[in-house]
C-alpha positions in Angstrom: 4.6 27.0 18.9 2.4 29.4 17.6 4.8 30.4 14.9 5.0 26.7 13.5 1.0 26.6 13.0 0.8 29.9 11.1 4.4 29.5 9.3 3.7 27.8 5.3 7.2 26.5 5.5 7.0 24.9 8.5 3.5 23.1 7.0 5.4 22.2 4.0 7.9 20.7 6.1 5.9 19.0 8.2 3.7 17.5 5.0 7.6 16.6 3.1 8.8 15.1 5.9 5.7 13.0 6.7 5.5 11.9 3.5 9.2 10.9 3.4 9.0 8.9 7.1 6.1 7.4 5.5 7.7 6.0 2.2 11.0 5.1 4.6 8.4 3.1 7.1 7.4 0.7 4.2 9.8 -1.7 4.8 8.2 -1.6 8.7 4.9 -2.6 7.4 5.5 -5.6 5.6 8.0 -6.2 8.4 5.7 -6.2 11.1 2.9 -7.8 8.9 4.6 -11.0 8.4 5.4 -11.3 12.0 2.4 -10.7 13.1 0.6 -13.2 10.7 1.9 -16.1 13.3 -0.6 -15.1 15.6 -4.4 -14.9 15.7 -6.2 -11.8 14.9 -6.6 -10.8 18.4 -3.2 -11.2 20.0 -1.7 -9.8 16.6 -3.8 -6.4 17.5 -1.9 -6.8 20.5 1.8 -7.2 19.3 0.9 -4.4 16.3 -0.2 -1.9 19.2 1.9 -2.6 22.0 5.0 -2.8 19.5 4.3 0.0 17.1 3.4 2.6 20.0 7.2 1.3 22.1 9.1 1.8 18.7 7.3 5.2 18.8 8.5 6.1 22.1 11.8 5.3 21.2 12.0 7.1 17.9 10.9 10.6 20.1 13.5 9.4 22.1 16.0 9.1 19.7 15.0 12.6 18.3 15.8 14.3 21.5 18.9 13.5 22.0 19.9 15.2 18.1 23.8 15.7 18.6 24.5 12.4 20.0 22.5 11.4 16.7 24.3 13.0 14.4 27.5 12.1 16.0 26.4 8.4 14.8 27.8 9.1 11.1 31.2 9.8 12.4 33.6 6.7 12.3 33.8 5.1 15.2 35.9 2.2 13.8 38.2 1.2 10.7 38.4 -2.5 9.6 41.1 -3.1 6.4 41.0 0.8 5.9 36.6 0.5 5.9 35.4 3.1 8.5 32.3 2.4 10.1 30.3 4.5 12.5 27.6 3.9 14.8 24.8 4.2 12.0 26.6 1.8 9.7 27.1 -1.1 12.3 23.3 -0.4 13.2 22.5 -0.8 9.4 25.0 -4.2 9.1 23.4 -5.7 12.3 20.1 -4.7 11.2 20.2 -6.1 7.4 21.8 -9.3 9.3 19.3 -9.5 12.1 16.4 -9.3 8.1 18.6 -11.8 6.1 18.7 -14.5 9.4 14.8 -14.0 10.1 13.5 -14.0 6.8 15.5 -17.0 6.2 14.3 -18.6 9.2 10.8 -18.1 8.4 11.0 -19.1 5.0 12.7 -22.3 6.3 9.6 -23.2 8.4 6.7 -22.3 5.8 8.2 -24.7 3.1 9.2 -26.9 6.1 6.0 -26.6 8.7 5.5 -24.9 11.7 4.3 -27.6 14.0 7.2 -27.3 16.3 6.8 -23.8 17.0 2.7 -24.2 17.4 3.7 -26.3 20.2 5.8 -23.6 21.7 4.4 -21.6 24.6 1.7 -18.9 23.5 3.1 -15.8 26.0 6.6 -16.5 25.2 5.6 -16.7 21.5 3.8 -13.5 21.4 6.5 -11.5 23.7 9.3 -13.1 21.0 7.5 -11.1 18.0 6.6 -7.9 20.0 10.6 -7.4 20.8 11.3 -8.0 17.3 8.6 -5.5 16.1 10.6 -2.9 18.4 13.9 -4.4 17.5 13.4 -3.7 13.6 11.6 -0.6 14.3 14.7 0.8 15.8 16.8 -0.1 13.2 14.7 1.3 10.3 14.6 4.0 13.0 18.2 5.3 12.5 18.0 6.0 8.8 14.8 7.7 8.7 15.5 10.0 11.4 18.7 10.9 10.4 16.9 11.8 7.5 14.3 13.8 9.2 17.6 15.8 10.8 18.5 16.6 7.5 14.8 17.7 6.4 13.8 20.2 8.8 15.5 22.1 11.8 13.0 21.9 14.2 12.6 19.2 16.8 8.2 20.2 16.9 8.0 19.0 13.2 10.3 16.1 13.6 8.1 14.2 16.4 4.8 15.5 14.9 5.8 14.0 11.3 7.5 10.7 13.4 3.9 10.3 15.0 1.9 11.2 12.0 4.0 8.2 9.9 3.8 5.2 12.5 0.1 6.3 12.5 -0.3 5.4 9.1 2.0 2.7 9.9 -0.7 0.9 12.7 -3.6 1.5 10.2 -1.9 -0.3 7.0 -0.2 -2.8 9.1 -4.0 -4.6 9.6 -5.0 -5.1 6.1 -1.8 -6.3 4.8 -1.4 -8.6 7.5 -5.1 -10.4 6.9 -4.0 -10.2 2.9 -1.4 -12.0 4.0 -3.1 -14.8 6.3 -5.9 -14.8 3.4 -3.1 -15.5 0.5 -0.3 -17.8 2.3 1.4 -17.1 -1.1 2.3 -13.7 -0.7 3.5 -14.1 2.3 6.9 -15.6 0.7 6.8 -13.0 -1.2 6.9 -10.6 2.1 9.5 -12.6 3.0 12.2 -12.1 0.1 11.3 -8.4 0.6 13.1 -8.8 4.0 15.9 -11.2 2.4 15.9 -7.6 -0.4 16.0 -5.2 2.4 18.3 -6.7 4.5 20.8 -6.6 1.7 20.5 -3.5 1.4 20.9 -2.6 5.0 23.8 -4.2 4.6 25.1 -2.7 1.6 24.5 1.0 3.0 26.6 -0.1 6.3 29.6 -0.7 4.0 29.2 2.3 2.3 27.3 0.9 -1.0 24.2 2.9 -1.0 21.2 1.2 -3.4 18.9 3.6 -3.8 15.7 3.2 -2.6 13.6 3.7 -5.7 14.7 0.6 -7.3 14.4 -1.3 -4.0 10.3 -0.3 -4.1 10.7 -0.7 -7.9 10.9 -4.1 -7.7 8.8 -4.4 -4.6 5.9 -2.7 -6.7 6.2 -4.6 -10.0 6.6 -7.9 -7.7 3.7 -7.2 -5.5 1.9 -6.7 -9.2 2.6 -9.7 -10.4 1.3 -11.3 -7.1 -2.5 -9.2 -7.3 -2.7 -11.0 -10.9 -2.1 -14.0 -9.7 -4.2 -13.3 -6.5 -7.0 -12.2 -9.2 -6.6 -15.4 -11.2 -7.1 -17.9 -8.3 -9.8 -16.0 -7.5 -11.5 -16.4 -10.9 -10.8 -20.4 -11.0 -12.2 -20.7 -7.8 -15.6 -19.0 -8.7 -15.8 -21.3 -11.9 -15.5 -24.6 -9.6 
């Protein structure tokens, strides 16, 4: 342990590889911001805490138990000569699991949400925490396969892992109140999810997109949506 804290390689690993979990936990943030925006601000505290610190568990979990991991590339499966491993059919029920909810919740802003504001408050709340940890896990899988691939030792793997979702809780606050504060962007969130979930979908089957187009057009959307954020704003103030 001592070595790792006076070794500049494993620093550099540590700082790559937290920055990489980091860029890969994006898609959690928005995630977990637009589910969260269904509930009021303290409850989705709450769901953000008790959610992001049970996907954490799980991710150290996952990172202890490196072999079986790894084994989760190898095909497990072969439909019309497609193999598919473990990681894949993660990825394919994963992108699914995106495409059905951000569907779904698309459906009910354009459509209303009285029905579900009826629904009980508890079972509400304890619907959107499992699918914080549900999608967690999922995004899981790829980053720390690529943390595997990063650095050799398990220390900097869980420190980097803890380090991201870290960053994770802290920016998933502001960008959910943006998003209660501008209704409008949240359908934007939401064909992020429809766009990742594609691609989730696409890596399962073999057809990986690579993920600097994917925040390409995240970033130049997301820059359209600040000028149109700062234009309301502007007409507002002249009212």
């Amino acid at each position: 342990m001592l070595e790792l804290l006076t070794s500049a390689e494993a620093w550099a690993a540590l700082l790559t590889l937290t920055v990489m979990e980091v860029v890969l936990g994006i898609d959690n943030v928005v995630f977990i911001s637009v589910l969260v925006s269904r509930l009021d601000r303290e409850r989705s505290r709450h769901a953000r805490q008790i959610g992001l610190s049970l996907a954490l568990l799980f991710r150290i979990g996952l990172l202890t138990v490196l072999t079986w991991l790894i084994g989760l590339t190898e095909p497990v499966v072969t439909i019309l000569d497609q193999p598919f491993s473990w990681r894949d059919i993660v990825l394919i029920a994963g992108g699914l699991f995106l495409i059905a909810k951000g569907t779904s919740e698309i459906h009910d802003a354009i459509e209303g949400e009285e029905g579900q504001a009826a629904a009980g408050g508890s079972a509400s709340f304890a619907w959107i925490v499992a699918q914080v940890i549900v999608i967690d896990i999922v995004f899981s899988v790829d980053s720390i396969i690529t943390a595997i691939g990063m650095a050799r030792d398990l220390t900097i793997m869980i420190a980097a892992v803890i380090i991201a979702v870290g960053i994770m809780y802290v920016a998933s606050g502001p960008v959910s109140k943006f998003i209660i504060d501008y209704p409008t962007t949240k359908m934007l969130a939401l064909s992020f999810l429809l766009l990742i979930g594609v691609s989730l979908i696409a890596d399962g089957f073999g057809l990986h997109v690579p993920r600097p187009y994917i925040y390409f057009a995240m970033a130049f959307s997301a820059l359209v949506e600040v000028f149109n954020v700062a234009a309301r704003r502007r007409a507002r103030h002249r009212r």
